[in-house]
N, C-alpha and C positions, 0 to 999 in steps of 0.2 A: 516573264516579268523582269525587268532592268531594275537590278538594287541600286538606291544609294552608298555610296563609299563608306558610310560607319555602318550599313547594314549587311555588307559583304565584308566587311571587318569583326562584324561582331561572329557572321559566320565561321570565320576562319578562326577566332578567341575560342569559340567552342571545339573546335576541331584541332587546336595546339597549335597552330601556326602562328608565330611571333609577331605583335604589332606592336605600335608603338605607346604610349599611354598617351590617353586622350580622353576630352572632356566634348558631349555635342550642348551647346548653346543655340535654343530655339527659337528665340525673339529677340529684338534688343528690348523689350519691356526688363528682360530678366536682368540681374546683377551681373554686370558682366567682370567678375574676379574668376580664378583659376586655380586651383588648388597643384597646379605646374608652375614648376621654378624655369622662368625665361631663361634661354630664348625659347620662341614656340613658332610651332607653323599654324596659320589661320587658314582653312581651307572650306571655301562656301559648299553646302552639300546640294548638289541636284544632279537629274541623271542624265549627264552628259560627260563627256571623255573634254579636253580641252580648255579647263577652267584654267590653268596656269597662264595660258596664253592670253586670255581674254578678259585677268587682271583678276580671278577670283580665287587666287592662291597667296598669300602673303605670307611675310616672315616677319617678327617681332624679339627684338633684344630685351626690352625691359618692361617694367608692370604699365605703364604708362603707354608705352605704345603698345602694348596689346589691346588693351582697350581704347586706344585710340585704333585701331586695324579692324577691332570686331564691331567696333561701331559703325564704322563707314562702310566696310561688307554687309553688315545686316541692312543697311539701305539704301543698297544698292543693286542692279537690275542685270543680268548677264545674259546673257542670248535670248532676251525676252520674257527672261524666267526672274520672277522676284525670287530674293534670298533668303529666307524666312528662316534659317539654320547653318551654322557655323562647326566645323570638327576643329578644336584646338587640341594638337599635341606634340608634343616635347621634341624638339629639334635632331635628331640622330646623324651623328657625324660619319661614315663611312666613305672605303674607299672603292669600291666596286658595286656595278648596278646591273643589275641582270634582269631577263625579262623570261616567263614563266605561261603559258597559257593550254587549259585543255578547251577542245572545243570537237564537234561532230563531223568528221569528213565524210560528205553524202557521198559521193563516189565510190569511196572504200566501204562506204556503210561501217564507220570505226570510229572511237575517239582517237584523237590527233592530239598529238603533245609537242608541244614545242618551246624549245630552250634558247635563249638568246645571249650573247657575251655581251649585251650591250643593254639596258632598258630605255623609257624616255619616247620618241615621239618617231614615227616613220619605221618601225624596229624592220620591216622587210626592205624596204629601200636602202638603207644603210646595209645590210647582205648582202644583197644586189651590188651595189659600188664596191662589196668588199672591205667597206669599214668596219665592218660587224659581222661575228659568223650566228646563223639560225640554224639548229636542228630540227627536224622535223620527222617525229618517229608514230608511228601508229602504233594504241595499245589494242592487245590480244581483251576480250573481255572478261574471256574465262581465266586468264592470269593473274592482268592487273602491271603495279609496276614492278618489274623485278630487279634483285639486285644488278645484275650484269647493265641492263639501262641506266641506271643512276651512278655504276662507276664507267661506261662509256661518258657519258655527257658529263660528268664531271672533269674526266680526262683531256674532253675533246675541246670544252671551254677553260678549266686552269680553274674550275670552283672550289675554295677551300671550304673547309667545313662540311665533309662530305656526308655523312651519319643524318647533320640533323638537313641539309638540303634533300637525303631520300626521305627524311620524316617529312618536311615540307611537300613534296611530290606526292606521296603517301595520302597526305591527310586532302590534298588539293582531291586528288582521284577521288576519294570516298566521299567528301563533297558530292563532288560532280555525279555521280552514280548513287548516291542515299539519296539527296536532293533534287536529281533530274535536271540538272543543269545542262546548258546550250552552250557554256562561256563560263571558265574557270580563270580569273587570269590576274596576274601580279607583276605590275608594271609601273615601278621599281622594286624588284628584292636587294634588297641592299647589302652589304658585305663588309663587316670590321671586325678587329681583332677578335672581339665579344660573339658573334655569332651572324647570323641572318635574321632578317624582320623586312615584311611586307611592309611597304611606306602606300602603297596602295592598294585598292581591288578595284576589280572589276566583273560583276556576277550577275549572270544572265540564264532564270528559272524557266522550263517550259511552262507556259500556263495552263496546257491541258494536264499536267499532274497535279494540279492542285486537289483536289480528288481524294488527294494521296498525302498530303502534306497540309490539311484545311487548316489548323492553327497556325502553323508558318505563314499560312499564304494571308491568312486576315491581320496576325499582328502588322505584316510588312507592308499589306493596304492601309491599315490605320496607320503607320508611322508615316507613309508618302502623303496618303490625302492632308496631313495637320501640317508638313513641313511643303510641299509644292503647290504652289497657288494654280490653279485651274487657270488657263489663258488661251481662250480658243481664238484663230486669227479668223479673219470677215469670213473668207473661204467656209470654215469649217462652222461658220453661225448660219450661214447662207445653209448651210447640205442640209446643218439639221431643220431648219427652217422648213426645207422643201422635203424634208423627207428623203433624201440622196446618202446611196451608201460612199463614201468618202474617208478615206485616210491619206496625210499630208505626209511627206515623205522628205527629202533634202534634194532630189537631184532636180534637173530645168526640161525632163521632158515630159510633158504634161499627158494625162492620161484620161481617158474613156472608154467602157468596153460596154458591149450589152451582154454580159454575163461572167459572172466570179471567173469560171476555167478559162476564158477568151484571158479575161484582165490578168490572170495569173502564169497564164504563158505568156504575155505578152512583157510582164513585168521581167520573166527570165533574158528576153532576148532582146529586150530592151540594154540588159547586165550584160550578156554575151556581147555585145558590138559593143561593148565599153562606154557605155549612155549610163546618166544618172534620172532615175524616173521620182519625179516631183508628188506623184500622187497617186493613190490608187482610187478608182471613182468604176462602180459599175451599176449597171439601171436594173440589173434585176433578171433580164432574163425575156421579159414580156415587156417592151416599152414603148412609147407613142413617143410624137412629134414633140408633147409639150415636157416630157422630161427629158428628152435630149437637149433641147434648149435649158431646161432648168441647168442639168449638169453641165455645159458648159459656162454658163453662167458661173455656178460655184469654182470649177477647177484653171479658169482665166482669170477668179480675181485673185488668183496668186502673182503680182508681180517678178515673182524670177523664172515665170513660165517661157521659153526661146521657142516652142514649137509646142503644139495641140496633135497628137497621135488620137485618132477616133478606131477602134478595130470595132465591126459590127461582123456577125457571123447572125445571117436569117435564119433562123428555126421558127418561132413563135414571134420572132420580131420583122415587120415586116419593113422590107430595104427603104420603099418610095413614104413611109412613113417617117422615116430617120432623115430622108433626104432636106423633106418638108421639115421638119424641127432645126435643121443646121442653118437652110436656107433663111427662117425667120428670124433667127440669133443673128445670123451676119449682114443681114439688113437693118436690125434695131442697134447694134452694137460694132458694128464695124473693128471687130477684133485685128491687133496690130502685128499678132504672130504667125507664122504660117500653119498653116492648118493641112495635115497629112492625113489619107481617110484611107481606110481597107476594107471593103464591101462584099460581101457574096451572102446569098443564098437566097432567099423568095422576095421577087420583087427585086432582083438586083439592075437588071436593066433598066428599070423604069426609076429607080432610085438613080442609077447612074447619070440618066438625061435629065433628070430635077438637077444636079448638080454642078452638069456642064453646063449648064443655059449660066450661071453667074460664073464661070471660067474654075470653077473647080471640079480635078482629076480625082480617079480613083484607084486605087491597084487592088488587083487582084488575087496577088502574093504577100502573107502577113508578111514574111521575113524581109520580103523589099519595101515595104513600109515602113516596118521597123526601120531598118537600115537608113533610110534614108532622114526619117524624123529622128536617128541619133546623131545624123552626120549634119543636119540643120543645128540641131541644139549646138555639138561641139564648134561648131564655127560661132557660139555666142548671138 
């Protein structure tokens, strides 16, 4: 579960880590006064990283233009998301931003901690060029964080305030590990005379712990469902419509799989060739002619689709029946992207000559499929 920012705030308030004082305003039905002496930051709350940029952050000097700020963010629309809640709180002047985040490195099978001299937007790219240094240290589980870590990385970045930046480290861990967090992260920690305070969060829950944590997990469902307005695009009215399993994603390589483990590898190596995958969409396992058509139906009326990846793996799905479902789609609907298909298993050859007969190929290697529908998308 992806928090909202006053709800990975309020996290971090119980757990001792410094924020800022603030007030959330729900509606603009409500009084919009502040019991904060301006200036203030006006910050729209929804759960997406990128609100400064795309005008949903503002600052305000006096009483007057605060309410003139939370007015016009409350009715106002950000990446398609109504605004239905505003965090106002009190301006903090400082002169260093550092960046902070625990999060799960599969490979190591470990939590990964990483400290940054820099906060704000790109924090690995800036490393990268060398304008910014990032640490990156793996914690022991059975430790935790030790002294010796928090006076390296204090060292190694020039953090003043060192005592309460291992409290901050400290309390972030135990977060991450009571709470079952995927994403522990503070990005800007801020830095003045007076001490450190988180100016943001970013907190990202397993949701198979919930289980584990069933009051946490139902207040933070009721605070999202009253403050995020529901807004499903055609795509996703279309899936449920038809009965199609479908999840919408951000990247432009369009997806189809006849089966969750086909779609779930495919989504990896999709990531591996440096491809951004648009959707996950798979039929089940067992599927005919007429839901393959449905599903492409749903996952092409995404317009930032550049290329359609089909992987079909025959077990119970039979290939010349899949053939038949694509073939009918691309006769009624004459789709304008290209269309990349990886086929095997019962029925593949007779699927494969349903396909050539209208000039489309098949492979029969996922990974040069792949391959090839990420190097279609990235050429736009």
């Amino acid at each position: 579960m992806k928090l909202i920012e006053f709800q990975g705030k309020e996290l971090f308030d119980a757990y001792d880590i410094p924020i800022p004082k603030g007030e959330l305003v729900k509606t603009k039905e409500l009084q919009l006064k502040t019991n904060l002496e301006p200036p203030v930051i006006v910050k729209s709350q929804l759960p997406f990283g990128g609100r400064g940029k795309a005008g949903g952050i503002k600052s305000a000097d006096t009483e007057d233009e605060y309410i003139h700020v939370c007015d016009e963010l409350l009715k106002s629309e950000l990446k398609g998301e109504l605004v239905n809640a505003v965090l106002v709180e009190e301006m903090i002047d400082h002169e260093k931003e550092l960046y902070i985040s625990l999060t799960i490195d599969k490979s190591a099978n470990k939590p990964l901690l990483m400290v940054g001299s820099e906060g704000g937007v790109n924090v690995e790219e800036k490393a990268k060029k060398g304008v910014a240094k990032l640490l990156k240290k793996h914690i022991d589980p059975e430790i935790g964080i030790t002294n010796y870590l928090t006076k390296y990385i204090c060292r190694e970045l020039n953090i003043s305030h060192r005592d309460q930046f291992k409290e901050i480290l400290e309390a972030m861990y135990h977060i991450f590990t009571e709470k079952d967090g995927e994403l522990v992260e503070i990005n800007p920690l801020a830095s003045n005379q007076e001490g450190l305070i988180a100016l943001d969060s970013k907190v990202i829950l397993d949701d198979d712990a919930e289980y584990r944590h069933p009051k946490l997990f139902q207040k933070l469902k009721n605070e999202k469902k009253e403050i995020i307005s529901e807004k499903k695009s055609e795509a996703e009215k279309i899936a449920d419509e038809y009965g199609v399993s479908y999840v919408p994603l951000d990247g432009n390589v369009g997806l189809i799989s006849d089966g969750a483990g086909t779609g779930m590898l495919t989504l990896d190596k999709i990531s591996d060739f440096d491809g951004e995958p648009a959707n996950f969409c798979e039929m089940g396992g067992k599927a005919d002619d007429e839901v393959i058509e449905r599903s492409m139906e749903v996952v092409l009326n995404n317009p930032d689709i550049d290329v359609l990846l089909i992987t079909l793996i025959g077990g119970l799905t039979r290939m010349d029946y899949m053939a038949e479902g694509i073939v009918n789609y691309m006769e009624d609907n004459k789709p304008k992207v290209p269309i990349i298909i990886r086929m095997c298993g019962t029925k593949t050859e007779e699927g494969k000559e349903i396909l050539n007969e209208i000039g489309l190929n098949t492979f029969d290697d996922h990974s040069q499929a792949v391959k090839k529908a990420v190097e279609i998308a990235n050429k736009g």
